[in-house]
N, CA, C and O atoms as CSV, one atom per row, in Angstrom:
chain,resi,resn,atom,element,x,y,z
A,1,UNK,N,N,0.821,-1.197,0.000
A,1,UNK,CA,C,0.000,0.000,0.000
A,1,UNK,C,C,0.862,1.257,0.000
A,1,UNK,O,O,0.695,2.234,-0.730
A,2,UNK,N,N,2.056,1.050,1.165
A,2,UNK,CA,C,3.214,2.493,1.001
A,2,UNK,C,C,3.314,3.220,-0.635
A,2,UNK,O,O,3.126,4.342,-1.104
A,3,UNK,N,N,3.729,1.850,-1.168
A,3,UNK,CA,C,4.821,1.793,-2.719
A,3,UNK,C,C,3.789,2.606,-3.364
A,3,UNK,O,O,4.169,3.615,-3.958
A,4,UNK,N,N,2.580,2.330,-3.340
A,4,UNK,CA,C,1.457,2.715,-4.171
A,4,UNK,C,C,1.569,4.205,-3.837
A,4,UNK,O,O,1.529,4.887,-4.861
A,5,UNK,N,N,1.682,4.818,-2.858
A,5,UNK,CA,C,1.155,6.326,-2.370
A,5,UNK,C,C,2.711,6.789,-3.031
A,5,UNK,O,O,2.747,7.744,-3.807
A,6,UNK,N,N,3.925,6.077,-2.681
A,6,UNK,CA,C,5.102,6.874,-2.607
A,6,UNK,C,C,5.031,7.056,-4.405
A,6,UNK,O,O,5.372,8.059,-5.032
A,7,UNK,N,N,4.386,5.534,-5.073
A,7,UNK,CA,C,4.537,6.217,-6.814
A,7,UNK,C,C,3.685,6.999,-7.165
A,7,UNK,O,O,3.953,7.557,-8.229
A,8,UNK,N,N,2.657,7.307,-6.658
A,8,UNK,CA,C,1.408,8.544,-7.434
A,8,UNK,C,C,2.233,9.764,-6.944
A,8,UNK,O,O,2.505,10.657,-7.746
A,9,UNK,N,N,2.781,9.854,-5.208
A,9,UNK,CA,C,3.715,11.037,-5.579
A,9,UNK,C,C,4.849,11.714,-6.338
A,9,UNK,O,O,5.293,12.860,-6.403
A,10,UNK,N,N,5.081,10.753,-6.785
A,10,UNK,CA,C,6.167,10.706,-7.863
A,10,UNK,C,C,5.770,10.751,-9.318
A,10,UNK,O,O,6.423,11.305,-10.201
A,11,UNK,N,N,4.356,9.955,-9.508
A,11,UNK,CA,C,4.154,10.438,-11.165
A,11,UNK,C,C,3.339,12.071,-10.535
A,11,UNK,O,O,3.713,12.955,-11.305
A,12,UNK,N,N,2.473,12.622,-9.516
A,12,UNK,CA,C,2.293,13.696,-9.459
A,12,UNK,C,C,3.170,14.898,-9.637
A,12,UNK,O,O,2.903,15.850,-10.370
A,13,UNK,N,N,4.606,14.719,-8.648
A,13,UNK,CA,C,5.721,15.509,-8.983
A,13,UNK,C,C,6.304,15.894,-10.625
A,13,UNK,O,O,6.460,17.037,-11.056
A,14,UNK,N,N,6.484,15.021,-11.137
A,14,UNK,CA,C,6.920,14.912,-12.324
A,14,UNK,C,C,5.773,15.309,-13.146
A,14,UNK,O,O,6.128,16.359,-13.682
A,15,UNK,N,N,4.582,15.022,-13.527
A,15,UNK,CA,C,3.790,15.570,-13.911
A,15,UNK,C,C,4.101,17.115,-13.598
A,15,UNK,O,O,4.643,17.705,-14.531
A,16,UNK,N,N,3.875,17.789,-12.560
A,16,UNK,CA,C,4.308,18.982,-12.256
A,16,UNK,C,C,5.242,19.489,-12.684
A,16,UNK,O,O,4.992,20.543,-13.269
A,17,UNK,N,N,6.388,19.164,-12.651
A,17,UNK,CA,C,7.729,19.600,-13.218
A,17,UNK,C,C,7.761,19.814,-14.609
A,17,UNK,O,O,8.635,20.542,-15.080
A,18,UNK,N,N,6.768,19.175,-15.457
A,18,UNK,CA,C,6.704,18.843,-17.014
A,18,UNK,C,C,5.911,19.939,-16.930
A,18,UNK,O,O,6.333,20.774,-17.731
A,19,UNK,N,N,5.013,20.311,-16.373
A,19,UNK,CA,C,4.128,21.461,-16.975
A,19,UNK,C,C,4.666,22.974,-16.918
A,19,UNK,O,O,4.375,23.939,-17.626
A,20,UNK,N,N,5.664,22.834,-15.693
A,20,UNK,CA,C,6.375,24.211,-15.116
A,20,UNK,C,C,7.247,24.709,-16.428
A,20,UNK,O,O,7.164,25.807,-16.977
A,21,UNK,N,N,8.153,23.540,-16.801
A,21,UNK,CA,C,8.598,23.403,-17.890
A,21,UNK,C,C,8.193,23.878,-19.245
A,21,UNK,O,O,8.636,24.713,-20.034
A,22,UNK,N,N,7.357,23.184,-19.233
A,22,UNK,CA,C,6.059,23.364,-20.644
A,22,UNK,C,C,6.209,25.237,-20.595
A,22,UNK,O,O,6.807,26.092,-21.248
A,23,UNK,N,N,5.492,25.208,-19.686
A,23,UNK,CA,C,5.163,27.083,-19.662
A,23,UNK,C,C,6.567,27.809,-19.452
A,23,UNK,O,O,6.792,28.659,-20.314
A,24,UNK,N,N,7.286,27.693,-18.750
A,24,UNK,CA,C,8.193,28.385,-19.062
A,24,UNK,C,C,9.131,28.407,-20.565
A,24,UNK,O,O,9.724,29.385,-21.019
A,25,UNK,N,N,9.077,27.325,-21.033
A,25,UNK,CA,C,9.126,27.353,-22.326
A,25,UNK,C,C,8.734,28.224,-23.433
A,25,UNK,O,O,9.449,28.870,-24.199
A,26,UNK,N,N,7.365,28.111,-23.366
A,26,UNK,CA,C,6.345,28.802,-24.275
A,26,UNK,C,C,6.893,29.949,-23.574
A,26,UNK,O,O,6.658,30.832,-24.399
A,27,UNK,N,N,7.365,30.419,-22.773
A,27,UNK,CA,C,7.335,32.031,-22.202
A,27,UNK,C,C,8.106,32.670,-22.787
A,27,UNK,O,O,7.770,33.841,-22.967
A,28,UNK,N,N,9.615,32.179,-23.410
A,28,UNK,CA,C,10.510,32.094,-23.837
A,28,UNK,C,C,10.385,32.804,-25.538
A,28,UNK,O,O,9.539,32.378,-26.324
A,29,UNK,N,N,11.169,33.696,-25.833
A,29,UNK,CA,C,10.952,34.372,-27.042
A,29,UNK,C,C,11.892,33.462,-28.141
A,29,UNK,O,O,12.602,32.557,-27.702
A,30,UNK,N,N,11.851,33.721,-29.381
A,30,UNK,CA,C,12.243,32.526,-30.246
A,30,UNK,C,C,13.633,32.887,-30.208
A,30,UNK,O,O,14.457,31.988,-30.377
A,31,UNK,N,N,14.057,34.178,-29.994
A,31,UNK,CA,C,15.803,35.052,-30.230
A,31,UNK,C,C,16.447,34.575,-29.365
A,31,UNK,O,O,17.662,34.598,-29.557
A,32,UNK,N,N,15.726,33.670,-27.486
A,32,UNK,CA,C,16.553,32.827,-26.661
A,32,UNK,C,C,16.899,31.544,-26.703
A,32,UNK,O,O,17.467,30.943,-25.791
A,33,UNK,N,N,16.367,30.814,-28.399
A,33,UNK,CA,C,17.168,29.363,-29.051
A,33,UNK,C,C,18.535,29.200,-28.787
A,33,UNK,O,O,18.874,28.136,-28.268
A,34,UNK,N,N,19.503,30.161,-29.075
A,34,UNK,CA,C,20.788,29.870,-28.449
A,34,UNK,C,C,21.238,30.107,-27.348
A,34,UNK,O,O,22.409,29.808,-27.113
A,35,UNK,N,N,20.307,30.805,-26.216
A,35,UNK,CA,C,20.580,30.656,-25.174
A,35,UNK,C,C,19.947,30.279,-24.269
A,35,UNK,O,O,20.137,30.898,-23.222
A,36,UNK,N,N,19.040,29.252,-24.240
A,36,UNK,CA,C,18.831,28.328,-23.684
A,36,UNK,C,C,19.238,27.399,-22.382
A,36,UNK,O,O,18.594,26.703,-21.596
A,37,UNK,N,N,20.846,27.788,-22.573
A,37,UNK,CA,C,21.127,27.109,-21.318
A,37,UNK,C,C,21.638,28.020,-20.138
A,37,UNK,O,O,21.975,27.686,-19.002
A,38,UNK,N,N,21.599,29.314,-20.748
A,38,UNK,CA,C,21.541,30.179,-19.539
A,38,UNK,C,C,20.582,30.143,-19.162
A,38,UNK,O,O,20.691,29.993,-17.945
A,39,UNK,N,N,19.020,30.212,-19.595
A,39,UNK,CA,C,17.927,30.844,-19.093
A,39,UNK,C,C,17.438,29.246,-17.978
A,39,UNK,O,O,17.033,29.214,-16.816
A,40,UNK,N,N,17.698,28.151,-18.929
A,40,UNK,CA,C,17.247,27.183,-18.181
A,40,UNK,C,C,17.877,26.706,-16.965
A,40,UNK,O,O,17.238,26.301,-15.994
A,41,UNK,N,N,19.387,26.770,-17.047
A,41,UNK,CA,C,20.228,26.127,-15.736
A,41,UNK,C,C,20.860,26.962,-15.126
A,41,UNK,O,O,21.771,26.579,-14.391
A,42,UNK,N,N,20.530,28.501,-15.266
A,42,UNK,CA,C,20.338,29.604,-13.924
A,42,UNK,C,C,18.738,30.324,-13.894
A,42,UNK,O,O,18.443,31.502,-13.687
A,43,UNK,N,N,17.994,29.341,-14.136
A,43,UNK,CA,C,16.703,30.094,-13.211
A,43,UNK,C,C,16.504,30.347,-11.886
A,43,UNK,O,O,15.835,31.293,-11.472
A,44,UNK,N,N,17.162,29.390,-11.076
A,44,UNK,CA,C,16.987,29.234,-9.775
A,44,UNK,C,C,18.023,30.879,-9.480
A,44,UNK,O,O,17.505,31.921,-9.078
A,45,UNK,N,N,19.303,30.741,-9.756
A,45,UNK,CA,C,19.939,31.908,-9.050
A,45,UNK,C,C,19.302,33.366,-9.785
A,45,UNK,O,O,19.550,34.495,-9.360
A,46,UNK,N,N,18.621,33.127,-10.718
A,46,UNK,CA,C,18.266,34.697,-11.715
A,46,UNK,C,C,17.132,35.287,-11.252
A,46,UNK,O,O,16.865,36.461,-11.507
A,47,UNK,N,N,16.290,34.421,-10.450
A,47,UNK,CA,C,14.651,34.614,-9.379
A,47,UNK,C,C,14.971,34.843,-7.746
A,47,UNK,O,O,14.339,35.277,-6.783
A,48,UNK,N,N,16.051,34.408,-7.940
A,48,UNK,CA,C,16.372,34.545,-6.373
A,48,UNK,C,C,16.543,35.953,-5.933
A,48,UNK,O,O,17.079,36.769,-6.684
A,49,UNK,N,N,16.087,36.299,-4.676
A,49,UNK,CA,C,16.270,37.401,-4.091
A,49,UNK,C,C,17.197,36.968,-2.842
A,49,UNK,O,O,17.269,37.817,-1.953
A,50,UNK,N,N,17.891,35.810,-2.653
A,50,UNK,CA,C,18.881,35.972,-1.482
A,50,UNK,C,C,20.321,36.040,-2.583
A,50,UNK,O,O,20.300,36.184,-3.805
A,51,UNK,N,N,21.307,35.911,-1.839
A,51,UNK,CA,C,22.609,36.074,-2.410
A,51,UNK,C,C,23.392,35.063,-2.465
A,51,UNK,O,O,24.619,35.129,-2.393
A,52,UNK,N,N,22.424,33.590,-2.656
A,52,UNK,CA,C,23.325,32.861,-2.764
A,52,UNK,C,C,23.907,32.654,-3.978
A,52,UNK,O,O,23.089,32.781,-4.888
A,53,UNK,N,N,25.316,32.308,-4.440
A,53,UNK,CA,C,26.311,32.158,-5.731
A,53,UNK,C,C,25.166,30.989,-6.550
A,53,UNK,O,O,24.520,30.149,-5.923
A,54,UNK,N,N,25.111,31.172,-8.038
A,54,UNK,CA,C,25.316,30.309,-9.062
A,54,UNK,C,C,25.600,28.845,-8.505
A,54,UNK,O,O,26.647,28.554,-7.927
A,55,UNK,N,N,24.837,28.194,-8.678
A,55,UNK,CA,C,25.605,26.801,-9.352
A,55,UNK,C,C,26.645,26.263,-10.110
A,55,UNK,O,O,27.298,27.192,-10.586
A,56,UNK,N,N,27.025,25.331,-10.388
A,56,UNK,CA,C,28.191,24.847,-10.953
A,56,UNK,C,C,27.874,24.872,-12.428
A,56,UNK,O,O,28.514,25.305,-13.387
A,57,UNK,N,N,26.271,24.065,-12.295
A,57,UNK,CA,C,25.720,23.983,-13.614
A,57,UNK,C,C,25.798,25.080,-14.535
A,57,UNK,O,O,26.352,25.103,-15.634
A,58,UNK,N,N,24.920,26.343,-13.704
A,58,UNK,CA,C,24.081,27.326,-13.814
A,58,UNK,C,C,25.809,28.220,-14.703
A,58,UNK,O,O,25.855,28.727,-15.824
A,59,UNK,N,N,26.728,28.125,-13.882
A,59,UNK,CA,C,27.915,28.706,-14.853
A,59,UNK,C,C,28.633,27.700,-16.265
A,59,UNK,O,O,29.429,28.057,-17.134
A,60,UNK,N,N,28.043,26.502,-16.063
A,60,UNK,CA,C,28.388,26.108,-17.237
A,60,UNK,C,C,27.732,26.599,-18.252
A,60,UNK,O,O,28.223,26.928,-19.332
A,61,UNK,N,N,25.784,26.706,-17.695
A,61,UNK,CA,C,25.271,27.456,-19.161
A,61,UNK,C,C,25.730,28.985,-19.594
A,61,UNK,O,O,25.900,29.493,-20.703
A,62,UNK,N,N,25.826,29.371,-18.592
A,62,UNK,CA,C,26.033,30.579,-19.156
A,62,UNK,C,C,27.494,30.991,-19.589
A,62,UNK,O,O,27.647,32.066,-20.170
A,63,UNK,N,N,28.691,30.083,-19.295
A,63,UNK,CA,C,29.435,30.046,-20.212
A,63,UNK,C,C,29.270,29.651,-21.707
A,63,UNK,O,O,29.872,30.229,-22.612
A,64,UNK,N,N,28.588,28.837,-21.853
A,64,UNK,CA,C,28.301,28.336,-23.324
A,64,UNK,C,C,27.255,29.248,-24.061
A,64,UNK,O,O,27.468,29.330,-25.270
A,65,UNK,N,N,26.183,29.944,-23.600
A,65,UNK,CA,C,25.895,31.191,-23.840
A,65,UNK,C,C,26.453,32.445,-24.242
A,65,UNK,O,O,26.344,33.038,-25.315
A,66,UNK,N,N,27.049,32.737,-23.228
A,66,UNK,CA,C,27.869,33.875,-23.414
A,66,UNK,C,C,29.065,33.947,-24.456
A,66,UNK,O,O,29.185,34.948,-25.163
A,67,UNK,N,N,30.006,32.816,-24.555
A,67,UNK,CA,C,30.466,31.886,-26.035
A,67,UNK,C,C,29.770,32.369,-26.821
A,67,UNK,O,O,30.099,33.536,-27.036
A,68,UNK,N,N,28.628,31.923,-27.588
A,68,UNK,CA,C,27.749,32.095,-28.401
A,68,UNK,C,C,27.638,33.739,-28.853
A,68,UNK,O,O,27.364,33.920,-30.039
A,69,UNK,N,N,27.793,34.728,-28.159
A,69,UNK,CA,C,27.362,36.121,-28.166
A,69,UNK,C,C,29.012,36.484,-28.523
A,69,UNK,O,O,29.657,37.358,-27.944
A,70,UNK,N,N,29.436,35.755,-29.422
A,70,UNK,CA,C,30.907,35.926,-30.330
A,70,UNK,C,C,30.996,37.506,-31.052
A,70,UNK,O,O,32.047,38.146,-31.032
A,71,UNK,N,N,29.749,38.017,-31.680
A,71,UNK,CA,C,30.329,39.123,-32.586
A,71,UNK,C,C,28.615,40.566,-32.023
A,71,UNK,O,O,27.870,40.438,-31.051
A,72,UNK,N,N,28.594,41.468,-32.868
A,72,UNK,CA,C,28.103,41.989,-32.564
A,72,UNK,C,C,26.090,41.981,-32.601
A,72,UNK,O,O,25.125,42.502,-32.042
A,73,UNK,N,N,26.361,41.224,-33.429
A,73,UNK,CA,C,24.768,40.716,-33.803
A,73,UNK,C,C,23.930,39.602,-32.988
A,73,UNK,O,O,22.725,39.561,-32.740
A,74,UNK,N,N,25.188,38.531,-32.587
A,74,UNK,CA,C,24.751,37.928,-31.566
A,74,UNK,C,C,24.766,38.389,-29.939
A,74,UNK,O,O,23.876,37.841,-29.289
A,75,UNK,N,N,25.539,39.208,-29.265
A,75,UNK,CA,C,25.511,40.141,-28.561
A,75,UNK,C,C,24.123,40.606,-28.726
A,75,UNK,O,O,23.384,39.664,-28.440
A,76,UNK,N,N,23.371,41.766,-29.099
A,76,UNK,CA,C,21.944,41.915,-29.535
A,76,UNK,C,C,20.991,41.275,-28.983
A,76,UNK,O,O,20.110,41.361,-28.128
A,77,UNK,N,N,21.602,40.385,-29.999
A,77,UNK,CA,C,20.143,39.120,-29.661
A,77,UNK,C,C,20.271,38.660,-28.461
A,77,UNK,O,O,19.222,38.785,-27.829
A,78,UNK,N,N,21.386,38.026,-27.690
A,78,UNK,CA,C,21.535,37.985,-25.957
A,78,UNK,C,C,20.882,38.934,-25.534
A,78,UNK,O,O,19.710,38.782,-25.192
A,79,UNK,N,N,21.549,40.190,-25.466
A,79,UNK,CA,C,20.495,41.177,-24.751
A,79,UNK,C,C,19.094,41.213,-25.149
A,79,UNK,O,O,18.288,41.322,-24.225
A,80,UNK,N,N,18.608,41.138,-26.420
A,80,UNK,CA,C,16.721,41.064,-26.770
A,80,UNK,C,C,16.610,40.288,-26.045
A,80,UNK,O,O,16.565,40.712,-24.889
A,81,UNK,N,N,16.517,38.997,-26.188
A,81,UNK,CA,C,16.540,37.333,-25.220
A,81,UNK,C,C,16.487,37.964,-23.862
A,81,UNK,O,O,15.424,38.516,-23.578
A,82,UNK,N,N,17.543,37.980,-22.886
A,82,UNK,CA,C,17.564,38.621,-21.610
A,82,UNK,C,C,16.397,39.978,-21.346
A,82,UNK,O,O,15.777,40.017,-20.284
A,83,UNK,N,N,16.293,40.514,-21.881
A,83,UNK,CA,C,15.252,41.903,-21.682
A,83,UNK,C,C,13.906,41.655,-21.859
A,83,UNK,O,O,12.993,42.150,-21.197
A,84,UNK,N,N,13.792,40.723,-22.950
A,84,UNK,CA,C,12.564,40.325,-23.737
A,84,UNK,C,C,11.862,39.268,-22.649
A,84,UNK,O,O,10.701,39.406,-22.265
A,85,UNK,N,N,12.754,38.183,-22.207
A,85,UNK,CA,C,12.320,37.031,-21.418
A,85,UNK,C,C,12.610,37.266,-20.038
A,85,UNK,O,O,12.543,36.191,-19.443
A,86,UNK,N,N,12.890,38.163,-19.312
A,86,UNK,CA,C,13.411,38.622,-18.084
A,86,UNK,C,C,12.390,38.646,-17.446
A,86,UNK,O,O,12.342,37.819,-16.535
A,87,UNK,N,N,10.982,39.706,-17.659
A,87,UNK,CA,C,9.876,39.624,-17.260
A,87,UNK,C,C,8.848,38.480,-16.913
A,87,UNK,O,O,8.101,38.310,-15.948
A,88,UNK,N,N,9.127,37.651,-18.234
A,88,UNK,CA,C,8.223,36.686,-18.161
A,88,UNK,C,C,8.504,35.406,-16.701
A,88,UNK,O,O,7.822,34.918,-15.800
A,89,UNK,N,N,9.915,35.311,-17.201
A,89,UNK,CA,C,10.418,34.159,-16.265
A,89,UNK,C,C,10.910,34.981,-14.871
A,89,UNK,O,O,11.781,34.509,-14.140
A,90,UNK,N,N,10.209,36.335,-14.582
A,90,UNK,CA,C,10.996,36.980,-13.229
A,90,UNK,C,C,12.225,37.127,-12.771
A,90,UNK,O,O,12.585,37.019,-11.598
A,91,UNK,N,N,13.069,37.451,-13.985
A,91,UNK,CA,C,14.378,37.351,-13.743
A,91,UNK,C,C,14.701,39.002,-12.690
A,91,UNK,O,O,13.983,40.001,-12.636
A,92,UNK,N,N,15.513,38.838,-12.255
A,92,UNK,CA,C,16.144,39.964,-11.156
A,92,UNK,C,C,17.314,40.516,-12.297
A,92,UNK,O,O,18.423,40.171,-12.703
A,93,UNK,N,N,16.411,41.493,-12.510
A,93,UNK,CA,C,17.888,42.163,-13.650
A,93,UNK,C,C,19.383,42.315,-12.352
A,93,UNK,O,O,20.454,41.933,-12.824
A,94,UNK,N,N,19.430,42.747,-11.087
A,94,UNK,CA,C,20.774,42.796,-10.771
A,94,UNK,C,C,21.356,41.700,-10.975
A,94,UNK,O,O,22.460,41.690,-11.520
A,95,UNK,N,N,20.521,40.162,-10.446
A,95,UNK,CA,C,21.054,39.085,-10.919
A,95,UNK,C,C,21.668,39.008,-12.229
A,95,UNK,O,O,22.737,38.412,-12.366
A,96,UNK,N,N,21.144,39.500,-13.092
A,96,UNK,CA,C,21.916,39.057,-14.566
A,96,UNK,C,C,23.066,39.781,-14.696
A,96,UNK,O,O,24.102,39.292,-15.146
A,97,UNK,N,N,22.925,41.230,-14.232
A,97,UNK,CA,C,24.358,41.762,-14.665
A,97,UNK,C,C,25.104,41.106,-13.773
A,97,UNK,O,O,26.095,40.652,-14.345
A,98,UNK,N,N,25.081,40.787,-12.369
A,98,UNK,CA,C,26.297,40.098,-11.785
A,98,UNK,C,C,26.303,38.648,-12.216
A,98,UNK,O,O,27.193,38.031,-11.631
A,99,UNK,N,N,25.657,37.967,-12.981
A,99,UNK,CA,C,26.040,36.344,-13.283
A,99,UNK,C,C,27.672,36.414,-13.726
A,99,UNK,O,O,28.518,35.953,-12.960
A,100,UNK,N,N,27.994,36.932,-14.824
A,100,UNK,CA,C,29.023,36.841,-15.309
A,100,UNK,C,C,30.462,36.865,-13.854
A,100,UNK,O,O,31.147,36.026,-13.269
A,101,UNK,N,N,30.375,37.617,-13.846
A,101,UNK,CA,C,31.094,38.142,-12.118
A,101,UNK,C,C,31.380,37.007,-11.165
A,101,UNK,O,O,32.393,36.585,-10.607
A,102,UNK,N,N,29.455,36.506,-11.203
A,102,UNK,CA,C,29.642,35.597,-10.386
A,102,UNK,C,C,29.934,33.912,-10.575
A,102,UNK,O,O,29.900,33.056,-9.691
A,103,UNK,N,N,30.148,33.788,-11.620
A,103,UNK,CA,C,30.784,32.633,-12.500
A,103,UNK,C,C,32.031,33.161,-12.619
A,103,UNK,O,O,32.555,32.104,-12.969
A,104,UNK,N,N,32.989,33.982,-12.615
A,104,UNK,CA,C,34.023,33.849,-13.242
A,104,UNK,C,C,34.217,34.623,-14.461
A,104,UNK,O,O,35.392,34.860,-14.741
A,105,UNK,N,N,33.262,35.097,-15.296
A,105,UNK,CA,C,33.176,35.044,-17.209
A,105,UNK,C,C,33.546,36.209,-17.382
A,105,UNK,O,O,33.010,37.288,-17.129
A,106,UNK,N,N,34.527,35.926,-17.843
A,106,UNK,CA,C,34.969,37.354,-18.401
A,106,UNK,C,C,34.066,37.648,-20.425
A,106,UNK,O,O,34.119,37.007,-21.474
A,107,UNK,N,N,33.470,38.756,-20.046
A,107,UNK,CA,C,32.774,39.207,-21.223
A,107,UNK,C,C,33.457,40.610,-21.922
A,107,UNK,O,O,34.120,41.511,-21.409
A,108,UNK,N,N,32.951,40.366,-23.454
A,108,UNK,CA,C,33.516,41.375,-24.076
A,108,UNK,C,C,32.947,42.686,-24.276
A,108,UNK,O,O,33.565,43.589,-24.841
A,109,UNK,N,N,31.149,42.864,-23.575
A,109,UNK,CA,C,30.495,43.672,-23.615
A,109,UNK,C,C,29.722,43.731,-21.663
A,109,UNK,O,O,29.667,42.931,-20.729
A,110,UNK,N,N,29.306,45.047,-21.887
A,110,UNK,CA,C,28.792,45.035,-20.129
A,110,UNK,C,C,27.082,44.081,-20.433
A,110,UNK,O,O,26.197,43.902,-21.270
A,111,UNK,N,N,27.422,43.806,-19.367
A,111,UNK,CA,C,25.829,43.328,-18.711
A,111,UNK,C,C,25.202,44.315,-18.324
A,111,UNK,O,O,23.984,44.250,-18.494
A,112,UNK,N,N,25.671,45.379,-17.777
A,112,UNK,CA,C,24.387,46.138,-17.249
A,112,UNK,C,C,23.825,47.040,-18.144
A,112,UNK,O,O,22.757,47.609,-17.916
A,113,UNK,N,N,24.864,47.291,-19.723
A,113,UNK,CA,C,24.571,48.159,-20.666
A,113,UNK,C,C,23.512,47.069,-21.136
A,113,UNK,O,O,22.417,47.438,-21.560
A,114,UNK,N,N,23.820,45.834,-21.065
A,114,UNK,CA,C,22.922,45.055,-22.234
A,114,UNK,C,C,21.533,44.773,-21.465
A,114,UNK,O,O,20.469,44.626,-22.066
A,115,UNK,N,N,21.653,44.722,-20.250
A,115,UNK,CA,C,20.230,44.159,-19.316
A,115,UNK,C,C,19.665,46.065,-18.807
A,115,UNK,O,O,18.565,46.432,-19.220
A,116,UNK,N,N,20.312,46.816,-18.157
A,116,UNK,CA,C,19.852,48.102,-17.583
A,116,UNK,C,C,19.733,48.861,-19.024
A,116,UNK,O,O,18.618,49.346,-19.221
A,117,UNK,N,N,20.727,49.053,-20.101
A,117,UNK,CA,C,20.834,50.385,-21.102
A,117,UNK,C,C,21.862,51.133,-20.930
A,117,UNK,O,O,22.019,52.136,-21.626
């Protein structure tokens, strides 16, 4: 009888997680396709209002992101992406300009010009 309760909580959870997913997805503007793994594996530190550091993960995406934002056109589109999807997914603009900082990443353009103006 346990096994039974402990698996409906578990297809319930997951069910859940798939839909959070789902929608945050769809929230997502089409110009954040290549960056993707910033938005997805630093959500947790980009919503947060305490001060705890990035993840391990959370700086791998956004190294491979920030990579990506190689010349001046892709730069742009990072910032549309970030400005555009910031709202939707509740991002903490101070959070974004300090990600870089707080990973380590050295960038070739500011964050706060590209997220503040």
């Amino acid at each position: 009888m346990g096994e039974k309760k402990v698996f409906g909580v578990v297809v319930l959870v997951m069910a859940y997680g798939l839909t959070v997913t789902t929608l945050i997805t769809a929230q997502v503007p089409s110009t954040c396709n290549e960056y993707e793994p910033l938005l997805f594996q630093c959500v947790s530190y980009l919503v947060s209002s305490y001060s705890n550091p990035p993840t391990p993960r959370c700086c791998d995406g956004a190294r491979v992101a920030f990579q990506r934002a190689n010349n001046d056109e892709a730069i742009k589109n990072l910032c549309s992406c970030l400005v555009d999807a910031g709202p939707y997914l509740n991002f903490r603009p101070d959070n974004l300009v300090h990600l870089p900082a707080a990973c380590n990443i050295q960038l070739s353009f500011s964050m706060d010009r590209c997220i503040i103006g």
